[in-house]
C-alpha positions in Angstrom: 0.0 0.0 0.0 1.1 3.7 -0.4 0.0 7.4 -0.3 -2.3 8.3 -3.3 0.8 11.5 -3.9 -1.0 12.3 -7.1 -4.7 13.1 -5.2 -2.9 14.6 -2.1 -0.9 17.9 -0.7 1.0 17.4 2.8 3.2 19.8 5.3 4.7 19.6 8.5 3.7 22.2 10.6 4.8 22.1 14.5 4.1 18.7 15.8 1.1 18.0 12.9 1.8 17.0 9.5 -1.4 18.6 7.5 -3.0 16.7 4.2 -5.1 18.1 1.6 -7.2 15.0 0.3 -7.5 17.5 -3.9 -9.8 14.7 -5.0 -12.2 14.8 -1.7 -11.6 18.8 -0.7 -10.8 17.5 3.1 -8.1 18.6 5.6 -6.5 15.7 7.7 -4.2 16.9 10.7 -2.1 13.8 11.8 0.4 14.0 14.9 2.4 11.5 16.9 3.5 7.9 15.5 0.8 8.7 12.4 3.3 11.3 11.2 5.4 8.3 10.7 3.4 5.7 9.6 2.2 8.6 7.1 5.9 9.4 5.7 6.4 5.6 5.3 4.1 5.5 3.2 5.3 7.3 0.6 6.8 4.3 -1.2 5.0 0.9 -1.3 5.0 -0.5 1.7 3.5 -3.9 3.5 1.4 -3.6 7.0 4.0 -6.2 8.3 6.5 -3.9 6.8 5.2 -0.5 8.8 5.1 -2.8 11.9 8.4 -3.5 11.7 9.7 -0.1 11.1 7.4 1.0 14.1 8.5 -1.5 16.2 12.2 -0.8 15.7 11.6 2.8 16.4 9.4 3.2 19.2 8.6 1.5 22.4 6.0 -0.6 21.5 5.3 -4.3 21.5 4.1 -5.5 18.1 0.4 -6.6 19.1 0.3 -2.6 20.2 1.7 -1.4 16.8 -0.5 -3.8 14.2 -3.7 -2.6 16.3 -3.0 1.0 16.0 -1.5 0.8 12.3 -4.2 -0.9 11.2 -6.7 1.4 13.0 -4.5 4.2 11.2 -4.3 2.6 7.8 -8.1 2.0 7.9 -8.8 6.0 8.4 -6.3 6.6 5.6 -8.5 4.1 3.2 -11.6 5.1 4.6 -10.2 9.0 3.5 -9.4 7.9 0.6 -5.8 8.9 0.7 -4.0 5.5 -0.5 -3.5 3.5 -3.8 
């Protein structure tokens, strides 16, 4: 999965990284590990794959980071913002 970049404006502002959804006229604000999983996502990447990275970053056990990136991932499809 990755970041629709075609449909999609972002910029880091303070401790929020703001996204323009262009094809749905909708602001997104997204802050803490999100900012993360959102720049990951920039090139193709697998949900294993963005638990790994997640996992090797941050303090979190790996049952904590699939539930919360694929809580994450679903608001991204659910937005509309990936491929």
């Amino acid at each position: 999965m990755r970041l629709r970049s075609a449909d999609i404006s972002a910029r880091k502002l303070g401790d929020e990284t703001i996204v323009l959804s262009l094809a749905r006229s909708r602001y997104f604000a997204i802050t803490g590990v999100g900012r993360r999983v959102f720049e990951l996502l920039t090139d193709e990447r697998s949900l294993d794959e963005l638990i790994e990275v997640i996992v090797d970053e941050y303090d979190v056990t790996t049952a904590v980071a699939r539930r919360d990136i694929e809580a994450f991932v679903g608001r991204l499809r659910d937005a509309q913002l990936l491929a």
